[in-house]
C-alpha positions in Angstrom: 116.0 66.8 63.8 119.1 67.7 65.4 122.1 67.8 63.1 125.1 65.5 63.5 128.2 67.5 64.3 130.8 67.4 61.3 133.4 66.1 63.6 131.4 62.5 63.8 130.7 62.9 60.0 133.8 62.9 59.0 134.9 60.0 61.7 132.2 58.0 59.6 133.0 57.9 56.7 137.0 57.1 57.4 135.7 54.1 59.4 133.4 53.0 56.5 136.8 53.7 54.3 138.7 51.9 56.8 136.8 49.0 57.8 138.3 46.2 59.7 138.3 42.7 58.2 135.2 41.9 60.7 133.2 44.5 59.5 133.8 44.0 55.5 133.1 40.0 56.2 129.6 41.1 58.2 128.6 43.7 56.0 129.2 42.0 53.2 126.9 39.1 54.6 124.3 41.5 56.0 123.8 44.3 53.0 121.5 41.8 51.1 119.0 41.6 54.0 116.1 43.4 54.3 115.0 45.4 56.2 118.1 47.5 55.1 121.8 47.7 57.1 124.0 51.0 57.2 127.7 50.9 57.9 128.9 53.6 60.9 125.9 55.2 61.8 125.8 57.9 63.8 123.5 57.5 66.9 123.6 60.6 69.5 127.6 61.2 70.0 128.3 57.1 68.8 129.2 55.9 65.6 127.7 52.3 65.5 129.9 49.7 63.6 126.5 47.6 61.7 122.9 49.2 62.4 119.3 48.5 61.3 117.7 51.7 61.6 114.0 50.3 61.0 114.2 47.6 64.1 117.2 50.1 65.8 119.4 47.1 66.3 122.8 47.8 66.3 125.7 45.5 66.1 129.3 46.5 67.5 132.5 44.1 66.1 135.1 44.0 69.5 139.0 44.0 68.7 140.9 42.9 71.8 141.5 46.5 72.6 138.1 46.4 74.2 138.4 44.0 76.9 140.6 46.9 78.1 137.3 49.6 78.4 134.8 47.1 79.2 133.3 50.7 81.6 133.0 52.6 78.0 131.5 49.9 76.0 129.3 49.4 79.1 128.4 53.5 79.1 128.2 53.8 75.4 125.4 50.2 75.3 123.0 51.6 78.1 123.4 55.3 76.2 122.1 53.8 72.8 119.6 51.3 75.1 117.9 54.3 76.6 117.4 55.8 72.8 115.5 52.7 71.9 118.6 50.6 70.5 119.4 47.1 70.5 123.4 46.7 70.8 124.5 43.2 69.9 128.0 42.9 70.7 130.2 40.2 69.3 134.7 39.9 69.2 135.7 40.0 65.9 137.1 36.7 65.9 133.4 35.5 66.5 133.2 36.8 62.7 135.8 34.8 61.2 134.8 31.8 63.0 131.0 31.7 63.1 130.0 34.0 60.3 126.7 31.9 60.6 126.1 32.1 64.0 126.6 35.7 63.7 124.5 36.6 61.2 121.5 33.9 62.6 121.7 36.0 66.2 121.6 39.4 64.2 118.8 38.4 61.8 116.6 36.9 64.7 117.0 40.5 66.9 115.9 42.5 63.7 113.0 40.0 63.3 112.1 40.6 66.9 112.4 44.4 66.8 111.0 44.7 62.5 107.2 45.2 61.6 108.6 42.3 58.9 107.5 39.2 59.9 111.1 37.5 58.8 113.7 39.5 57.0 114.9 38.5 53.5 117.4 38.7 51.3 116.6 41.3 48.9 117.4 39.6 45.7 115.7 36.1 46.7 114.5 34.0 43.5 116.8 35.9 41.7 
């Protein structure tokens, strides 16, 4: 397995330090689910914002700053695409105002791409 450069490591973890509102709302709602989310995962030369590594969905938050390089997030989508990922993209407002919605789209890809049948939350009948 090909090691990630220490560079991207490092660019990581001070995104997972310095998460954007978005992404501590999602993550919060997601971490519970099963099968399992990671926070900035390192795909290739990419750090992915949300991933599922088991159904390789991956879920990108958008600030406005990105309708500026729609071309990069275009490039960087049909890069992880052709590694077997599924890139759900959603603006960060989306987050704050359909948490729900969000998290219904993102559970039904997993579904789609898991061996599970239906995700669950991991501490259900708790």
């Amino acid at each position: 397995m090909q090691r990630v450069p220490p560079e991207l490591t490092r660019n990581a973890r001070e995104l997972r330090r310095e998460a954007t509102p978005a992404e501590r709302t999602l993550w919060h709602a997601l971490r519970s689910h099963r099968p399992r989310f990671t926070r900035q995962l390192v795909v290739g030369h990419f750090v992915i914002d949300l991933a599922c590594r088991s159904a390789k969905v991956g879920v990108e938050l958008d600030g406005g700053h990105h309708a500026l390089q729609e071309e990069a997030d275009a490039a960087r989508t049909a890069y992880l695409a052709a590694h077997g990922w599924v890139i759900l993209r959603f603006w960060n407002n989306d987050v704050s105002e359909n948490l729900a919605g969000v998290v219904a789209t993102i559970l039904a890809a997993v579904a789609r791409g898991s061996t599970h049948p239906q995700p669950l939350p991991s501490r259900e009948g708790s």
